[in-house]
TIVO-2410 file (N, C-alpha, C; in nm, 3 decimals):
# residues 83
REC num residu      c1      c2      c3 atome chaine
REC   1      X   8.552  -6.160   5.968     N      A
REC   1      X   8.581  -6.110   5.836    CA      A
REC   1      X   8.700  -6.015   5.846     C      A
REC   2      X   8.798  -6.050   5.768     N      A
REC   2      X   8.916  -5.921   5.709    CA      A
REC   2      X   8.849  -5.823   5.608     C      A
REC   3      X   8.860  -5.732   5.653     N      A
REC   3      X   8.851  -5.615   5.538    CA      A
REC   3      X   8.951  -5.513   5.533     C      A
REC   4      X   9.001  -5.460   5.442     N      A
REC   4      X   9.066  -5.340   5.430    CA      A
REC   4      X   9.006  -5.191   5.453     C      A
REC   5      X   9.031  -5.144   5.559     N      A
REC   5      X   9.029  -5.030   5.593    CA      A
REC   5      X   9.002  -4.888   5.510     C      A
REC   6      X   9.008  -4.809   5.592     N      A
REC   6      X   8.956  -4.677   5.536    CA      A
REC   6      X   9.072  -4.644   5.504     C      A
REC   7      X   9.047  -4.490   5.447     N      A
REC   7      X   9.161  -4.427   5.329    CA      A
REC   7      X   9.318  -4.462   5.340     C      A
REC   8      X   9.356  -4.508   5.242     N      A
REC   8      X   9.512  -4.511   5.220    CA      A
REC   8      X   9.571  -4.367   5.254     C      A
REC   9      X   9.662  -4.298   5.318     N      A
REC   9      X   9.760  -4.196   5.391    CA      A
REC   9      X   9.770  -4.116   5.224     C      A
REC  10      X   9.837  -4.192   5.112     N      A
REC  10      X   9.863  -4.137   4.984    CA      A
REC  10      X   9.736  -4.081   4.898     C      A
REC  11      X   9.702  -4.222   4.886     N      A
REC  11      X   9.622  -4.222   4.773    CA      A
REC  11      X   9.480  -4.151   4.804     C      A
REC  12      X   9.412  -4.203   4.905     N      A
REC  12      X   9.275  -4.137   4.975    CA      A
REC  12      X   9.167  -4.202   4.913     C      A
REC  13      X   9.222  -4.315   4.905     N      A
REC  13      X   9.047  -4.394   4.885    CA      A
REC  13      X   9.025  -4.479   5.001     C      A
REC  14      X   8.902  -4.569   4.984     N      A
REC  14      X   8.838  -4.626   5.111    CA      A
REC  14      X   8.842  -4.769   5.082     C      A
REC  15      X   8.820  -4.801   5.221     N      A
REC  15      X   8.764  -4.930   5.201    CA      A
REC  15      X   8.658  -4.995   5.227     C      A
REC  16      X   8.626  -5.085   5.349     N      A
REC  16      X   8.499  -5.107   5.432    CA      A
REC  16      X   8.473  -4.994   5.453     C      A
REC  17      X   8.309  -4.985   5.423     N      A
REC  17      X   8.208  -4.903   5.467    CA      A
REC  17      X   8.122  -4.923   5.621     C      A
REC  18      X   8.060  -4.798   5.672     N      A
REC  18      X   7.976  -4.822   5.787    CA      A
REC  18      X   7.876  -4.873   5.725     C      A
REC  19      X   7.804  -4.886   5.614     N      A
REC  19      X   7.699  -4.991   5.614    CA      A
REC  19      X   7.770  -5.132   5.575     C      A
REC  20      X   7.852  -5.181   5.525     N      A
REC  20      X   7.977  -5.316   5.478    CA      A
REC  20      X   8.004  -5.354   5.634     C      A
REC  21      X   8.055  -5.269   5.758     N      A
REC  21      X   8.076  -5.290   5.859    CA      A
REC  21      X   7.970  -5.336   5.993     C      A
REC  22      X   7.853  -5.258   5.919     N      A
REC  22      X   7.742  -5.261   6.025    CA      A
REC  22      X   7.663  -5.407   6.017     C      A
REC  23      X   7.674  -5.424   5.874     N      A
REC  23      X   7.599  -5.597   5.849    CA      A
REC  23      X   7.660  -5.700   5.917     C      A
REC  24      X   7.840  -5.664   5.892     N      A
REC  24      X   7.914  -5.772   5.946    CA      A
REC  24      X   7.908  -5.798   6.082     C      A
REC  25      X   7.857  -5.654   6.165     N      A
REC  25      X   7.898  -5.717   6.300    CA      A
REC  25      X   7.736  -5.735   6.352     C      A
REC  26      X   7.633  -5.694   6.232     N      A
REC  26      X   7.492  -5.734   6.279    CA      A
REC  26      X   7.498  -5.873   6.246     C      A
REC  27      X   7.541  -5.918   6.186     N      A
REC  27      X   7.538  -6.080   6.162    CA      A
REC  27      X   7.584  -6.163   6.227     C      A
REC  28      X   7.646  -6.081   6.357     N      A
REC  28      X   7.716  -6.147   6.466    CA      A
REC  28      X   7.830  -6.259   6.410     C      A
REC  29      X   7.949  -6.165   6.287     N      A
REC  29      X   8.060  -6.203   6.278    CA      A
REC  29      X   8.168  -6.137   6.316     C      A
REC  30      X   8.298  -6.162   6.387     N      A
REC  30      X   8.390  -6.087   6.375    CA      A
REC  30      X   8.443  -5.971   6.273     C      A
REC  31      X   8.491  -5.896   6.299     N      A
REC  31      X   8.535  -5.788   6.166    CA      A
REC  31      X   8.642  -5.741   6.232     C      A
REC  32      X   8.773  -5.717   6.146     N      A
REC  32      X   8.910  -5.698   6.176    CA      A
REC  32      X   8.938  -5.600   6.076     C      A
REC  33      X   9.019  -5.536   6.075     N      A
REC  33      X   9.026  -5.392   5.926    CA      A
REC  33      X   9.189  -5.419   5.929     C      A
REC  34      X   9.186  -5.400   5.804     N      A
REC  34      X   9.353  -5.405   5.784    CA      A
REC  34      X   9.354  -5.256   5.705     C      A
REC  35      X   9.455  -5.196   5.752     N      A
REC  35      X   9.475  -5.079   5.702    CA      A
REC  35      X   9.580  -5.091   5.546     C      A
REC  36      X   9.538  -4.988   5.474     N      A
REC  36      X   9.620  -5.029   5.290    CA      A
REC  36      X   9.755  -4.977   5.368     C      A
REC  37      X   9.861  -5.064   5.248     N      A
REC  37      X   9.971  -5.086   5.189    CA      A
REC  37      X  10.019  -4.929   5.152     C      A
REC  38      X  10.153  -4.892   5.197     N      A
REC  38      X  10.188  -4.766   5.081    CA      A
REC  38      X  10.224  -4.826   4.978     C      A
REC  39      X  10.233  -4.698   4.899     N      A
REC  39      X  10.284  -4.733   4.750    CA      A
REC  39      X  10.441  -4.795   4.771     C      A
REC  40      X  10.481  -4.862   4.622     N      A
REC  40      X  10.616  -4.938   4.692    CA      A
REC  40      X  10.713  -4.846   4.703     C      A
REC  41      X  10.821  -4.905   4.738     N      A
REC  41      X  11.008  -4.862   4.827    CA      A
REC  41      X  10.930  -4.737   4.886     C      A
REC  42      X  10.852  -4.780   5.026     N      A
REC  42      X  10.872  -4.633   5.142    CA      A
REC  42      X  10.921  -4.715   5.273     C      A
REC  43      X  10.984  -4.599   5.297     N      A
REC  43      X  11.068  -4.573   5.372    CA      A
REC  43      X  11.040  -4.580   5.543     C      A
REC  44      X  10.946  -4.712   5.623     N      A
REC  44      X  10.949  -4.641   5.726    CA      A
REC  44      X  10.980  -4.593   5.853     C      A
REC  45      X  10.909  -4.495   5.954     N      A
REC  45      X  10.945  -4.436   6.038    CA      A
REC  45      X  10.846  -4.384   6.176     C      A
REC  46      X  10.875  -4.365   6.285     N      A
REC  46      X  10.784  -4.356   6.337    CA      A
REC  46      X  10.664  -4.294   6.372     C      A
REC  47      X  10.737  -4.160   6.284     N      A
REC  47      X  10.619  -4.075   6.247    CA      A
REC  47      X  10.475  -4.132   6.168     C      A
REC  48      X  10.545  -4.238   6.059     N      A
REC  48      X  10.447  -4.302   5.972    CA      A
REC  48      X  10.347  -4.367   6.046     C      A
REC  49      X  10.409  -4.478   6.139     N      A
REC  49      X  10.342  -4.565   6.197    CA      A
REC  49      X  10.223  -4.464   6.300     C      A
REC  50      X  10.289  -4.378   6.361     N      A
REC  50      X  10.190  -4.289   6.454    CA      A
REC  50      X  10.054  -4.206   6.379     C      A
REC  51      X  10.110  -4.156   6.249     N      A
REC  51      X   9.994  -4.121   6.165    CA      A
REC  51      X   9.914  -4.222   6.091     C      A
REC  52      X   9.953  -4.367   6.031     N      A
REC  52      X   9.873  -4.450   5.984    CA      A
REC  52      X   9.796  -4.512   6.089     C      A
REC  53      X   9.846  -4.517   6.191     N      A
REC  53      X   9.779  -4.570   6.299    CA      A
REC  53      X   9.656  -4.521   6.349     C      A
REC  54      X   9.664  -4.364   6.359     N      A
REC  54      X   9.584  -4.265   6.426    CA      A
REC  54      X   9.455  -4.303   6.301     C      A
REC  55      X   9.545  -4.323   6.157     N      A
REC  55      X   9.431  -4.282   6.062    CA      A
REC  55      X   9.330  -4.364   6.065     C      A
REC  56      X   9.408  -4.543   6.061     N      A
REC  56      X   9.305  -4.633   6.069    CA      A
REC  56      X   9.216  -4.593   6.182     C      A
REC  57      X   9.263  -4.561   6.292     N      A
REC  57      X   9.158  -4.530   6.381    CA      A
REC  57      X   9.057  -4.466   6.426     C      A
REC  58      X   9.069  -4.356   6.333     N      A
REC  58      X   8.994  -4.255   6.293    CA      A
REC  58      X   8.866  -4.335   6.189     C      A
REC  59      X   8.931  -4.376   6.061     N      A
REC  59      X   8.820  -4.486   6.021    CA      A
REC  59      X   8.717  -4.555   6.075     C      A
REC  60      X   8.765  -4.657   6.179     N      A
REC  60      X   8.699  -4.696   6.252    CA      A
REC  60      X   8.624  -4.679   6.318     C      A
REC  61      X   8.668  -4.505   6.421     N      A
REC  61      X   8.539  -4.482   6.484    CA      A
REC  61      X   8.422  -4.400   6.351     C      A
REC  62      X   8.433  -4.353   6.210     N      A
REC  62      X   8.381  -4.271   6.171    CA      A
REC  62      X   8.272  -4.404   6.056     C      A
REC  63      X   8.333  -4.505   6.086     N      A
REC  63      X   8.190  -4.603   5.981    CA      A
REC  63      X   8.141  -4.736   6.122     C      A
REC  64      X   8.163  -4.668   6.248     N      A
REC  64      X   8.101  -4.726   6.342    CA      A
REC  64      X   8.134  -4.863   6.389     C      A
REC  65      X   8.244  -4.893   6.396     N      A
REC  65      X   8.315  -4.988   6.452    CA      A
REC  65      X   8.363  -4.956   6.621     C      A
REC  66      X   8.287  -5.059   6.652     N      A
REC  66      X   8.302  -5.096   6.836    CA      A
REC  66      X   8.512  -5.078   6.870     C      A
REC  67      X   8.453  -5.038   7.034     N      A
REC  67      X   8.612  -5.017   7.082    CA      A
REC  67      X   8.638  -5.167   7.095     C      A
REC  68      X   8.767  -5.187   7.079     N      A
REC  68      X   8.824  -5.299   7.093    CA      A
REC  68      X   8.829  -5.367   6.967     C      A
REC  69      X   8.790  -5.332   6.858     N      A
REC  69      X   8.818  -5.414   6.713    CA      A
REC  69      X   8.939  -5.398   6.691     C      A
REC  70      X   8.982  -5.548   6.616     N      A
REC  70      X   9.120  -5.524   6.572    CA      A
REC  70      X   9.155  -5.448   6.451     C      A
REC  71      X   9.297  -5.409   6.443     N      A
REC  71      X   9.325  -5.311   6.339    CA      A
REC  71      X   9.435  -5.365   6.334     C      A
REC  72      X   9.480  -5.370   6.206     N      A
REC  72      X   9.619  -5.433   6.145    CA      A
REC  72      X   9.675  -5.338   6.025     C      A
REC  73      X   9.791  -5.304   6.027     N      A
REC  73      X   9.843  -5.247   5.921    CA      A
REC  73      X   9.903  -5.334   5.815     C      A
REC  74      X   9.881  -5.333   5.674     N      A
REC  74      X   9.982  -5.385   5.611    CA      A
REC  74      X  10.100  -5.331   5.558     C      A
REC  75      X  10.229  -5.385   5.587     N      A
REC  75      X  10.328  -5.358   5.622    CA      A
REC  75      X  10.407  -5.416   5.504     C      A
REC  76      X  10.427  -5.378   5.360     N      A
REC  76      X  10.501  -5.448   5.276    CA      A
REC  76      X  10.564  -5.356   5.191     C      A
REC  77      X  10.653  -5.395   5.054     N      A
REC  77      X  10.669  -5.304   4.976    CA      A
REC  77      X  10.806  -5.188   5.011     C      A
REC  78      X  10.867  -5.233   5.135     N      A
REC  78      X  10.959  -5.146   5.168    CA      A
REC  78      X  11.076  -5.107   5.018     C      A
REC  79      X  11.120  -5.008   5.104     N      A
REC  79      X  11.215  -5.019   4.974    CA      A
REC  79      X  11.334  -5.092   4.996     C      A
REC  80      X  11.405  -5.089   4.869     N      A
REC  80      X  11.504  -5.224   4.885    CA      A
REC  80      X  11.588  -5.150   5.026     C      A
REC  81      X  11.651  -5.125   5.110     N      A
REC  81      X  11.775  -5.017   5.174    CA      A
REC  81      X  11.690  -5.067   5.293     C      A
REC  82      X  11.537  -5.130   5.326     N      A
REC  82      X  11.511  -5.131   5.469    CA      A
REC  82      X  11.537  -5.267   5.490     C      A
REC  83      X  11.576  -5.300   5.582     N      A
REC  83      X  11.629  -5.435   5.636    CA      A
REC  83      X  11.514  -5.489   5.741     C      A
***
């Protein structure tokens, strides 16, 4: 299962829950978290990537997701100027 991740960096809402997460991997399915989208034209940088990164991961361990799950950022919405 894809699910979207815990809090957006901006906005601060959630996504998959530790009980949403705990069924999925009691049901003995995969679970992958994609971390939210910023709002559109940002700008990014590596600072971003090091703090969205940390954040999803922070998520993960805090609604009980095993080491080694995948984590994906979505990455869209740049502003027009990023190539």
């Amino acid at each position: 299962c894809v699910r979207y991740g815990g809090p957006k960096a901006a906005e601060g809402t959630h996504g998959v829950s530790r009980a949403e997460a705990g069924g999925i991997l009691a049901a003995g399915l995969a679970l992958m978290i994609v971390q939210h989208v910023r709002r559109q034209s940002w700008v990014p940088t590596a600072a971003m990537g090091s703090s969205d990164g940390a954040l999803a991961a922070r998520h993960a361990q805090e609604i009980g997701c095993p080491s080694g799950l995948s984590l994906w950022n979505d990455i869209e919405g740049f502003a027009p100027e990023v190539k």
